[in-house]
C-alpha positions as CSV (number, residue, x, y, z in Angstrom):
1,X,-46.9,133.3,23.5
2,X,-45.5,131.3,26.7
3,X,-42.9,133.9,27.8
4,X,-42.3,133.0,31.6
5,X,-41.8,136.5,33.7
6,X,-38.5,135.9,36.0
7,X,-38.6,136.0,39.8
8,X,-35.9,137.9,41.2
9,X,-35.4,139.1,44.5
10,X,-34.6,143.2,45.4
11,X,-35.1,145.4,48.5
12,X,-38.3,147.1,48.4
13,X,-37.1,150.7,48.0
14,X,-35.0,149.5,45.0
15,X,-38.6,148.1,44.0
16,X,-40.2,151.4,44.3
17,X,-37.3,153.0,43.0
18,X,-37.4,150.9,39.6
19,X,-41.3,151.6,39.9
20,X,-41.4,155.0,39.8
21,X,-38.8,155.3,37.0
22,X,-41.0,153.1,35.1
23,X,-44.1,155.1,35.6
24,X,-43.0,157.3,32.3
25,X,-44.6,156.5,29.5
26,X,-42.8,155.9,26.5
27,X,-44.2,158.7,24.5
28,X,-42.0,161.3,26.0
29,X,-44.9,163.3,27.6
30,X,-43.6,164.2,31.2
31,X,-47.3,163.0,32.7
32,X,-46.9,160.0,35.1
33,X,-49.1,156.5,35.8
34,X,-51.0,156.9,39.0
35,X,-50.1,154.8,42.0
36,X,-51.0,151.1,41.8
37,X,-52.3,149.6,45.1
38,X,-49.1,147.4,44.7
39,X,-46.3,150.8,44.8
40,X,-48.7,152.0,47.8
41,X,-48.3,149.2,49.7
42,X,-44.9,148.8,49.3
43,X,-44.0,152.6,49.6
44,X,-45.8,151.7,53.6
45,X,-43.6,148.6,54.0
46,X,-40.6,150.9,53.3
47,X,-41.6,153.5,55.6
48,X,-42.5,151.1,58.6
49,X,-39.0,149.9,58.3
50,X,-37.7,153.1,58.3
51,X,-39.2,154.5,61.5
52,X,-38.4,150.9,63.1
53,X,-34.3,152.5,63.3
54,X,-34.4,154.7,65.5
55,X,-36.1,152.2,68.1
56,X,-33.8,149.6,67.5
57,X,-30.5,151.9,67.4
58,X,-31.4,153.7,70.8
59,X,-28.9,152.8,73.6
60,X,-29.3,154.3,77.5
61,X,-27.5,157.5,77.4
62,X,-25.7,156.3,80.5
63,X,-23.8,153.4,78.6
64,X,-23.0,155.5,75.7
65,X,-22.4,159.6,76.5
66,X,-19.0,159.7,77.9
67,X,-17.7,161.1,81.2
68,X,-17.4,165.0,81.4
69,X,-14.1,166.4,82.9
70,X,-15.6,168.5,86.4
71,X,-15.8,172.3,85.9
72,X,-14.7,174.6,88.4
73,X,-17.5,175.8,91.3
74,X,-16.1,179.7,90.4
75,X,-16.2,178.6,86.6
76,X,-19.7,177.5,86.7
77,X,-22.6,179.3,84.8
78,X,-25.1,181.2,86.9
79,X,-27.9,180.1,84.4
80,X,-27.0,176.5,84.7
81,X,-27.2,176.7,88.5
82,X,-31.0,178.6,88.2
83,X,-32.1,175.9,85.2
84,X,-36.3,175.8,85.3
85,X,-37.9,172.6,86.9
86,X,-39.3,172.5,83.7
87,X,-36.3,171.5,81.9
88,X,-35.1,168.9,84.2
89,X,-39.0,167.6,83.7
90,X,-38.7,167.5,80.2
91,X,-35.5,165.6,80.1
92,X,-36.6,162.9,82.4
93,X,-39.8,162.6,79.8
94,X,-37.3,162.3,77.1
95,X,-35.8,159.0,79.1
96,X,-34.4,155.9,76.4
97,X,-37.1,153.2,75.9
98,X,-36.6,150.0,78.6
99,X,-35.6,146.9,77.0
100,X,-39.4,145.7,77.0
101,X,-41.1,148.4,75.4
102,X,-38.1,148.1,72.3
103,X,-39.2,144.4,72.2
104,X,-43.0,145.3,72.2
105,X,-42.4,148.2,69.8
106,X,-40.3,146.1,67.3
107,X,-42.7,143.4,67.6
108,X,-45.8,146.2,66.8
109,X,-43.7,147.1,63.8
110,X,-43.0,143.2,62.4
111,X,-46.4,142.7,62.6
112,X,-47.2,145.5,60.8
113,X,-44.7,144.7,58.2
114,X,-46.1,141.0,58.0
115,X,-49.7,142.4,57.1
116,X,-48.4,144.3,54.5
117,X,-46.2,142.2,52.8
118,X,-49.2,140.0,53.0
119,X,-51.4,142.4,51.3
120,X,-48.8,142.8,48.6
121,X,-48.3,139.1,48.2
122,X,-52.6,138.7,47.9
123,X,-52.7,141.7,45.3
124,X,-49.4,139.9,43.5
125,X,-51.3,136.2,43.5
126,X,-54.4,138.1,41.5
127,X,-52.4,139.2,38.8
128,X,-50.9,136.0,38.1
129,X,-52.4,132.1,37.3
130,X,-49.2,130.1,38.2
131,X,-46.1,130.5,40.1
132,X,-43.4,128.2,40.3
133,X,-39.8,128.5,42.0
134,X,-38.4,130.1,38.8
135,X,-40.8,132.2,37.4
136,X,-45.2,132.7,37.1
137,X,-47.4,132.8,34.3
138,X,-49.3,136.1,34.3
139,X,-53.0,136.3,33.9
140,X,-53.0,138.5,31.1
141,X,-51.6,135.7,29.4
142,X,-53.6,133.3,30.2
143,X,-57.0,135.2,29.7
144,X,-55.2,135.6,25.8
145,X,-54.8,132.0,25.4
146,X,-58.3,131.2,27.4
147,X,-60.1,134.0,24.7
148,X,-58.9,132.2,21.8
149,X,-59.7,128.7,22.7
150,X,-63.3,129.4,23.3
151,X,-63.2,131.2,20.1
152,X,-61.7,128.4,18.0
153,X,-64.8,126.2,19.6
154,X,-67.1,129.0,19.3
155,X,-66.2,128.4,15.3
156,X,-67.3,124.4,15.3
157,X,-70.8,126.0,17.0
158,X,-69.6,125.0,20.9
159,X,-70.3,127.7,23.2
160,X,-68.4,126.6,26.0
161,X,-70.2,128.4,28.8
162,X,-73.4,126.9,27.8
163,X,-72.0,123.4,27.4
164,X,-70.7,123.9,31.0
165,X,-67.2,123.6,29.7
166,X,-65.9,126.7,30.7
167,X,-64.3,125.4,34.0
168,X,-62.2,122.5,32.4
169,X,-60.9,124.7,29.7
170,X,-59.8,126.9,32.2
171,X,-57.9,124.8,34.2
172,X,-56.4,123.2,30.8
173,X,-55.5,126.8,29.9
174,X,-53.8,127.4,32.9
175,X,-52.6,123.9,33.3
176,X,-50.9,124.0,29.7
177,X,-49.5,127.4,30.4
178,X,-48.0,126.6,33.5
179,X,-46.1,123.3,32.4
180,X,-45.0,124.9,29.6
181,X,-43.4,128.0,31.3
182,X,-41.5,125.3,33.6
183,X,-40.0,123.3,30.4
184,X,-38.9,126.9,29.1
185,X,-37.0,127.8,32.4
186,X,-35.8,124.2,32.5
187,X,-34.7,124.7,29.1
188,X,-32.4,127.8,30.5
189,X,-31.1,125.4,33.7
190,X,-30.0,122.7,31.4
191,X,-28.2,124.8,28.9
192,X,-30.5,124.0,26.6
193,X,-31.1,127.3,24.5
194,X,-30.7,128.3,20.9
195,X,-27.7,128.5,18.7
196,X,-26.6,131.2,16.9
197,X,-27.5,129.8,13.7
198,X,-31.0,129.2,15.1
199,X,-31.3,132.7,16.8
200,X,-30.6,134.3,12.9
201,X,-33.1,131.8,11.3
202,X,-36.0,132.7,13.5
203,X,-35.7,136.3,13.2
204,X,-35.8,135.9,9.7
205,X,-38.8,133.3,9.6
206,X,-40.4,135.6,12.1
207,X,-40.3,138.6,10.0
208,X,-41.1,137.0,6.5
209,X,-44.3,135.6,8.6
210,X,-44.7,139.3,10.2
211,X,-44.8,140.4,6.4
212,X,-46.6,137.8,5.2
213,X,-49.6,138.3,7.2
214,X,-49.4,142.0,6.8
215,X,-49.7,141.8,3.1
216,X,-52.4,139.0,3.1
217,X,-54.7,141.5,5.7
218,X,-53.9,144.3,3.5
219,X,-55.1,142.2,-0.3
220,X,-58.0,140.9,1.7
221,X,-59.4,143.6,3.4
222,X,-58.2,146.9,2.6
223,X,-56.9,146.9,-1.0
224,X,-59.2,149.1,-2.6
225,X,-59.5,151.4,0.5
226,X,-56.4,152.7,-0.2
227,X,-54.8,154.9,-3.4
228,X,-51.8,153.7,-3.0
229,X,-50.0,150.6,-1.6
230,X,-47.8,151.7,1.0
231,X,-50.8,153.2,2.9
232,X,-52.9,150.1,2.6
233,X,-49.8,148.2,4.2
234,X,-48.7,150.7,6.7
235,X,-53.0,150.3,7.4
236,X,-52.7,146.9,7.7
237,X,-49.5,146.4,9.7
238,X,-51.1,148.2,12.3
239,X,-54.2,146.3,12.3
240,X,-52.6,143.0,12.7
241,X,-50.0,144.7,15.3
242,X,-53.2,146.1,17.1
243,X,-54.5,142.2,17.0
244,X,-51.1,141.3,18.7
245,X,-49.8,139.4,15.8
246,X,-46.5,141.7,15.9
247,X,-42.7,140.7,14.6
248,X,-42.1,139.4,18.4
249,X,-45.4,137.3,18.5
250,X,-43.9,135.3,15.9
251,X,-40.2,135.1,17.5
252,X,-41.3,134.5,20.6
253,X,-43.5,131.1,19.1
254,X,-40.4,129.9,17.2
255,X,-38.0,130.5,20.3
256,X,-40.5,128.8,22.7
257,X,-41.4,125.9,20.2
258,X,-37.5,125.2,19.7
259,X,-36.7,125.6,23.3
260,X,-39.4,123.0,24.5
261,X,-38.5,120.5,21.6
262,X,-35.0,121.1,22.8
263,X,-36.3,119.7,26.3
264,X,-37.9,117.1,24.6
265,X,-35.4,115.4,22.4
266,X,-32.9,116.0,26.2
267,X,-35.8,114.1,28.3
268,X,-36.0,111.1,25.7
269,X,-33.1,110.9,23.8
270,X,-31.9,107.6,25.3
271,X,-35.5,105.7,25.5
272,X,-35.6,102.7,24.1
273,X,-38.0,99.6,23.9
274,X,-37.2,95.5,25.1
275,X,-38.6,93.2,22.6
276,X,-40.4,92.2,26.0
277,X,-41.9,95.6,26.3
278,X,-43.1,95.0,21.9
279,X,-44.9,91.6,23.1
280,X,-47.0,92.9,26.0
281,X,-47.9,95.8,23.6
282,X,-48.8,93.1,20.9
283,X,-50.8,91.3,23.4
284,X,-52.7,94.5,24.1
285,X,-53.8,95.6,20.7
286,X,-55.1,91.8,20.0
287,X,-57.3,91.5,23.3
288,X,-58.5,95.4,22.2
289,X,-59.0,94.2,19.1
290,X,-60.8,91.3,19.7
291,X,-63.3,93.2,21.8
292,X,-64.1,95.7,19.2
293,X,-64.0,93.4,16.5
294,X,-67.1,91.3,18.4
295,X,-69.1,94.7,16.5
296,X,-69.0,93.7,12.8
297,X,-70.0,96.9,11.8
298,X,-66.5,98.1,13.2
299,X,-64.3,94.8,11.8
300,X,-65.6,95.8,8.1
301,X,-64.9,99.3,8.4
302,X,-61.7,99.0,10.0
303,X,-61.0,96.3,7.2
304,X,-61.8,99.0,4.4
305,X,-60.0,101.6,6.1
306,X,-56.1,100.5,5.9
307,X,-56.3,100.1,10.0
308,X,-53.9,97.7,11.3
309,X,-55.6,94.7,12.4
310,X,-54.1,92.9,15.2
311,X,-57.3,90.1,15.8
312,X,-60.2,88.9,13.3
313,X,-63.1,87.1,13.7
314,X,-64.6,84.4,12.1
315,X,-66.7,83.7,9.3
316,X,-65.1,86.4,6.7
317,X,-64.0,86.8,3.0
318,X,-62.2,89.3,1.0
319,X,-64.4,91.0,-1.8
320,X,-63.9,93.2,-4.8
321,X,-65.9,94.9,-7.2
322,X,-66.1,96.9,-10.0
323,X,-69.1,99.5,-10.0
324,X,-70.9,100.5,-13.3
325,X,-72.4,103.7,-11.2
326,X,-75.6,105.7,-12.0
327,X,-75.2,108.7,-13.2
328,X,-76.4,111.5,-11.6
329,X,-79.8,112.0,-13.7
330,X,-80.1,108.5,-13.4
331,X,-79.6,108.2,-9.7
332,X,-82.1,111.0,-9.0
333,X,-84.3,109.3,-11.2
334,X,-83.6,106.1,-9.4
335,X,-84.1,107.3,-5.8
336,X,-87.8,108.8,-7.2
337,X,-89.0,105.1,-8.6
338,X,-88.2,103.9,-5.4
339,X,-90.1,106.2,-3.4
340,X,-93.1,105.9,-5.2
341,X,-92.5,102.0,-5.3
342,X,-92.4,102.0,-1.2
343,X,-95.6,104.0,-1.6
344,X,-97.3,101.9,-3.6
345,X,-96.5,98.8,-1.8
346,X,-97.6,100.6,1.6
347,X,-100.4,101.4,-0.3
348,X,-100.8,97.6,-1.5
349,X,-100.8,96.2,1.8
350,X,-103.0,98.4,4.0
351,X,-105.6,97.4,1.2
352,X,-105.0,94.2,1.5
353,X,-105.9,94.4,5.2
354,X,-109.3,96.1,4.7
355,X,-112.3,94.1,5.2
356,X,-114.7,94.7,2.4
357,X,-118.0,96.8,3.5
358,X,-121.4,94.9,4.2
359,X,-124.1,96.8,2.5
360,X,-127.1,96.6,3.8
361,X,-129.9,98.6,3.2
362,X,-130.3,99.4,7.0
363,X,-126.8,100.3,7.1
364,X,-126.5,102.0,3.9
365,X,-129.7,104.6,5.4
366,X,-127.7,105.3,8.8
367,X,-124.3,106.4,7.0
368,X,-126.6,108.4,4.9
369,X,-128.1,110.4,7.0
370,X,-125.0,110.7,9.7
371,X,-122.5,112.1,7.4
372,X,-125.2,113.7,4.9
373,X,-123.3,117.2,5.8
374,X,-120.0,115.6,6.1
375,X,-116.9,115.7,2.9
376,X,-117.1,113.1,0.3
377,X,-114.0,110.6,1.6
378,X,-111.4,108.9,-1.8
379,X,-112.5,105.6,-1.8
380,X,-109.7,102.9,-1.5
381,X,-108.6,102.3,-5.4
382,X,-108.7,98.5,-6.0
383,X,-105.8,96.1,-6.2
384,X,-105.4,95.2,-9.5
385,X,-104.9,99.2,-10.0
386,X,-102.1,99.2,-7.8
387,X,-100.4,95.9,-9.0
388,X,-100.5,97.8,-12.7
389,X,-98.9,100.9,-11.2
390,X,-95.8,98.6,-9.2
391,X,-95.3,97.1,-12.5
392,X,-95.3,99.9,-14.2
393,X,-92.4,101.3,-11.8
394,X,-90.3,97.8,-11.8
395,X,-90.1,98.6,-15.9
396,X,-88.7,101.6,-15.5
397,X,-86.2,100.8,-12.7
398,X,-85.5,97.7,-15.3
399,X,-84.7,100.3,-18.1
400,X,-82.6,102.2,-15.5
401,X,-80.1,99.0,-15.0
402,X,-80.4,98.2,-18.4
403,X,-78.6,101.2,-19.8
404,X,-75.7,99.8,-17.3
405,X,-75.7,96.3,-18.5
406,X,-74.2,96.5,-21.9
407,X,-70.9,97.8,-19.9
408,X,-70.9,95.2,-16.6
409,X,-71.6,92.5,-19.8
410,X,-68.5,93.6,-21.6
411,X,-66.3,93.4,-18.7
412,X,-67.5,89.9,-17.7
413,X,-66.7,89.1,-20.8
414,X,-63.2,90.4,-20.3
415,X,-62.7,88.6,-17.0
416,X,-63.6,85.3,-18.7
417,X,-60.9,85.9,-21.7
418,X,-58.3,85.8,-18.7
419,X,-57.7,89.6,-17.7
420,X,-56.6,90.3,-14.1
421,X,-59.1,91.6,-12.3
422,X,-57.2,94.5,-10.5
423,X,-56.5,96.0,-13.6
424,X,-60.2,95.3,-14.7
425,X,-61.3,97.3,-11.4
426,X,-58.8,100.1,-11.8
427,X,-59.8,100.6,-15.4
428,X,-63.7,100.7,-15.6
429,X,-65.0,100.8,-11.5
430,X,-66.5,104.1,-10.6
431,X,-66.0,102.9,-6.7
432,X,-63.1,104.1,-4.6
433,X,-62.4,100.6,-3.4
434,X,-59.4,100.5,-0.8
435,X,-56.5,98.4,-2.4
436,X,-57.4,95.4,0.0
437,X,-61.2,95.6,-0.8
438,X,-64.1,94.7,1.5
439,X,-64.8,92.1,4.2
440,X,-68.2,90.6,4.0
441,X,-69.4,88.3,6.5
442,X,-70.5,84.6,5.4
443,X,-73.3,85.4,7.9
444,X,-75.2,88.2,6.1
445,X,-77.2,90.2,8.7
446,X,-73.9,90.7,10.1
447,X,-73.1,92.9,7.1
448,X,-76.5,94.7,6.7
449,X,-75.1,97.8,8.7
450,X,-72.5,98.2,6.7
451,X,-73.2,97.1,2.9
452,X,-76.0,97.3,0.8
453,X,-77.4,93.9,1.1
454,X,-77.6,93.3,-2.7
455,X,-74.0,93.7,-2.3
456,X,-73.9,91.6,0.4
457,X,-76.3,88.7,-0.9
458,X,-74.3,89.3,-4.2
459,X,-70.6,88.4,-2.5
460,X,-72.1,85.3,-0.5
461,X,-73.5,83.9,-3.7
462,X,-70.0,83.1,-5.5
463,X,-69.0,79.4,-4.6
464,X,-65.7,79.3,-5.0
465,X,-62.5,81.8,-4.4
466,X,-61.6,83.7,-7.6
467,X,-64.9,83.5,-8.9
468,X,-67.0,86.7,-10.4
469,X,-70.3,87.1,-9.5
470,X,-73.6,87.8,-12.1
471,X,-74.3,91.3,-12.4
472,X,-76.0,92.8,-8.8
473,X,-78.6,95.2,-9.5
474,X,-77.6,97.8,-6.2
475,X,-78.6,101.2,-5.1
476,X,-75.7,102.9,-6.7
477,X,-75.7,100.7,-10.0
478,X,-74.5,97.7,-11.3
479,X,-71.7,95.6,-9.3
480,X,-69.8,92.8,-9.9
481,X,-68.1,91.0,-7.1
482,X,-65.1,89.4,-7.0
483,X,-64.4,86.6,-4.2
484,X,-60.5,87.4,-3.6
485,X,-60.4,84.8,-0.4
486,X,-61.3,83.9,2.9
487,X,-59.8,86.1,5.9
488,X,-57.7,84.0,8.5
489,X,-59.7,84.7,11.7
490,X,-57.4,85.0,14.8
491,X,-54.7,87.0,15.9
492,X,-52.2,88.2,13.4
493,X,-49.1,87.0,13.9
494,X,-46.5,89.0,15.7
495,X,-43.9,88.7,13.1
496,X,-46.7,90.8,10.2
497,X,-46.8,93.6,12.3
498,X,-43.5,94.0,14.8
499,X,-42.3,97.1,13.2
500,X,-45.5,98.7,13.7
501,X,-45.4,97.6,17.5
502,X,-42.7,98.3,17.3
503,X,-43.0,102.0,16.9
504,X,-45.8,102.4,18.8
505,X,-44.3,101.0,21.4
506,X,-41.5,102.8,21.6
507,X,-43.5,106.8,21.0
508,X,-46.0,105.6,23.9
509,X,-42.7,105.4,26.1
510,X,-41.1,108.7,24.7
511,X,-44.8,109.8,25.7
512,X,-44.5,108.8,29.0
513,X,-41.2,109.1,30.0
514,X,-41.3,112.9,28.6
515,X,-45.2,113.5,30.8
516,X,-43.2,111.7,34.1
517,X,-40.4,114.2,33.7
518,X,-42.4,117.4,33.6
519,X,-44.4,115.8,36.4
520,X,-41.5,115.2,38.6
521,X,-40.1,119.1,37.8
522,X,-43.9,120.4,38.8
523,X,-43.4,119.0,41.7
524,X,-39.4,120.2,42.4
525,X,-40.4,123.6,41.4
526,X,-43.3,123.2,44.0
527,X,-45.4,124.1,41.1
528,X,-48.8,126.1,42.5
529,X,-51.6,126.9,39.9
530,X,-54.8,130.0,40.2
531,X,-57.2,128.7,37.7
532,X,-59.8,130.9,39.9
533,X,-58.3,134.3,39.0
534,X,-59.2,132.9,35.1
535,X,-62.7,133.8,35.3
């Protein structure tokens, strides 16, 4: 929702005017809304300007009565003649207002008029998080926006107060909102709105989405409250109305989505790219690359990962492999021998490195009697018992492999007779190898972050390019490694990838051009944003 609530500007009675009609509620009753500070204030304002006319429309009654024709002496009345002093008093106290003391009362008046209007204007700026020459952004709508975006991280576990995040989303909230209200009023000043056609497809997407979500609420939450259907959806199309998710809701995200893609395509539609501008680009991504790349660990994922790769380093080749994988009883079984081998070797070498005891009768008498109340401690078992136990395990990781090796034997076999090996891999490997395969580096503790290093000890081992490797006993199973060639190190020629830099060359522009433009207009629009009020 990114409606944009209009500026317009109206005398302040025709303000309170439109107020107080609108203080009905919609219901019919006849009971009215109480008065808002805002209709107070403004209902003063209007009366301070009122009383101000008389002040300013007074004249001297001297420069503006006119001249009495004379009345006879015998014609006069007595009464006149025998006024009261009191009368004459009063009408000398009833004297117009000098020149100066209009000015001072006018000026009494303006200022009292500027203090309002600046109490209205500090009540207004609460109410509101943006404000633009155009239209504002309300705060009810941002605090909707703001609820939901801590919500949608409070759902990967991110409570954004805690995390201290809570000031930068806000000002992204209101920051988003506030650019996006400008591109829908600049949508209206460029003509830029929807067509007819577009106006009747909305309301219909809008309503089959309206109904859409109305009947999923309704089968997954209140189907068997309700005996029959229509009350379960009547139910559940308040629900989702009471959430805000309403037939306008939906509209008004179509409209606003069209209308700002409408600014969008206007902005960029004549961007275009220099094959100057697709070099420097080019240069870019191979120094960037080149930097990364210094990390093998990142090269031979990147490699394995379809990324575009605009620089490589030296020393790599191009593998394959097709994987005779353990099963899953065999893997667990696998990953237990191993354990208990680690153990046993641990276990090997710290009694390797105990110094055998010294008895003497002496010392034999002292331990005695100092740990006579003490537990009984295992004694260290001797190393020929240990070496039986490791081989023991070796066997049965042996018999593990070996139910794998009648199948990586078969395929060897297969590879010799003349079969291509891509077909080979696609038929028997259990590995979901990338079509280009895996970069190994000639240097193999480069590789030990990324590959098992049976694997990687098993791809360095084949001499020459096309050649298959013996079977590689790994932690996954059996692999045999093709060598498929040596990677060129160096930049990639521009020519390989130009269409790529091509269109990345040119969306960074549309990017940029599009960002510069709503820049420029926040600036026009004199563009001023309340983050503060979000809180």
């Amino acid at each position: 929702n990114m409606g944009v609530k209009r500026l317009y500007l109206a005398p302040l009675c025709a303000i309170i005017g439109a107020d107080a009609a609108g203080a009905r509620r919609t219901d019919n009753d006849k009971e009215e809304h109480p008065m808002t500070l805002k209709r107070l204030l403004c209902a003063l304002l209007c009366a301070l300007m009122i009383a101000s006319v008389p002040a300013l429309a007074e004249e001297p009654a001297a420069e503006t009565a006119p001249v009495e024709e004379a009345v006879p002496a015998e014609e006069a009345d007595p009464a006149e003649e025998t006024a009261p002093a009191e009368e004459s008093a009063g009408e000398a106290a009833e004297a117009p207002l000098t020149e100066e003391e209009k000015d001072a009362r006018i000026a009494e008046l303006e200022a009292q008029v500027a203090e309002l209007q600046a109490q209205v204007e500090a009540y207004h700026l609460k109410e509101i998080v943006a404000s633009f020459d155009g239209g504002e952004v309300p705060l009810e709508e941002a605090e909707v926006f703001y609820e939901n975006s801590a919500n949608q991280y409070a759902q990967m576990g991110i409570d954004v107060v805690a995390y201290g995040m809570d000031g930068m989303l806000r000002e992204a909230v209101v920051e988003t909102l506030a650019e996006e209200a400008i591109v829908q009023y600049m949508a209206g000043q460029l003509g830029l709105g929807l067509t007819e056609e577009q106006q009747a497809q909305f309301a219909e997407e809008a309503q089959q989405a309206y109904e859409g979500l109305v009947d999923s609420y309704y089968q997954t939450y209140l189907a068997n409250q309700y005996e029959s259907e229509e009350e379960g959806l009547a139910a559940a199309a308040q629900a989702v109305i009471d959430m805000g998710y309403d037939y306008d809701y939906y509209l008004e995200a179509l409209t606003d989505n069209q209308l700002v893609s409408n600014v969008y395509d206007y902005v960029t539609k004549d961007v275009t790219v220099s094959e100057e501008e697709i070099e420097a680009a080019y240069d870019g991504y191979v120094a960037d690359d080149e930097a990364t790349y210094a990390d093998p660990y990142q090269f031979e994922n990147a490699f394995s990962s379809d990324t575009t790769i605009y620089y490589t380093p030296e020393g790599y080749r191009n593998v394959k492999h097709i994987l005779f994988k353990f099963s899953d009883e065999q893997a667990a079984s696998y990953d237990e021998l191993t354990t208990r081998l680690a153990d046993l070797e641990a276990e090997q070498i710290a009694a390797a490195a105990t110094p055998a005891p010294e008895a003497t009768e002496a010392a034999e008498t002292a331990e005695t009697e100092a740990t006579a109340e003490a537990e009984p401690t295992e004694a260290p078992r001797a190393a020929s018992e240990i070496e039986a136990d490791i081989a023991e395990v070796n066997a049965e990781i042996d018999a593990l492999y070996a139910e794998l090796m009648p199948e990586a034997e078969a395929a060897i076999e297969r590879f010799n007779a003349g079969e291509d090996i891509d077909a080979l891999i696609a038929e028997l490997s259990d590995d979901n190898m990338p079509e280009t395969g895996y970069a190994v580096s000639e240097t193999a503790e480069a590789s030990t972050q990324a590959w098992d290093p049976a694997f990687t000890e098993g791809a360095l081992s084949i001499e020459e390019v096309g050649g298959l490797s013996a079977p590689v006993r790994g932690v996954y199973g059996i692999h045999l490694i093709y060598y498929a060639g040596d990677i060129a190190a160096g930049a990639t020629p521009l020519e390989t990838v130009h269409d790529e830099v091509e269109e990345l060359t040119l969306q960074n522009k549309v990017s940029q051009t599009y960002a510069d433009q709503v820049s420029a207009w926040k600036e026009e629009l004199n563009l001023v944003t309340y983050p503060e009020n979000l809180a």
